[in-house]
Phi, psi and omega in degrees: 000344179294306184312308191280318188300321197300341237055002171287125175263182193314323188319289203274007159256347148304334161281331211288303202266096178300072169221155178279149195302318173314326154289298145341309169262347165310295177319317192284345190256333183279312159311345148329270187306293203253357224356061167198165152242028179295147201309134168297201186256143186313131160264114141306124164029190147291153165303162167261137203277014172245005188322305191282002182219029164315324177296305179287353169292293190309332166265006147323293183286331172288000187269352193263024205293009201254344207287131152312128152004300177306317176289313172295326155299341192277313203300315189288337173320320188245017157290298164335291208283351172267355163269346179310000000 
């Protein structure tokens, strides 16, 4: 960003730095925006949609020990759709 504030466009500091220009103008709307650039903050993933019944999945699934991958997603599929 220096490079650029300096008078070096966006271009030639994407060649200069091996990042893409999209980055480039990321960097310039987010100091923009937040007047820093520092790595935002980690998002993790989606939530997981069994979060709240984490307890009772797992002892569910520890009552299965021989069941395939498969039988316990087919139970909760249809614990899930019955709960609607």
């Amino acid at each position: 960003m220096k490079d650029c504030d300096g008078g070096m466009s966006g271009e030639d500091a994407a060649r200069k730095y091996p990042v893409s220009m999209t980055r480039v103008y990321s960097l310039r709307k987010q100091r923009r925006e937040t007047a820093t650039v520092a790595p935002k903050e980690y998002r993790s993933g989606p939530k997981m949609k069994l979060a709240p019944y984490e307890k009772e999945v797992r002892q569910a699934v520890a009552g299965l020990p021989d069941a395939t991958l498969a039988e316990p997603s087919e139970m909760l599929s249809y614990c899930a759709g019955n709960k609607k």
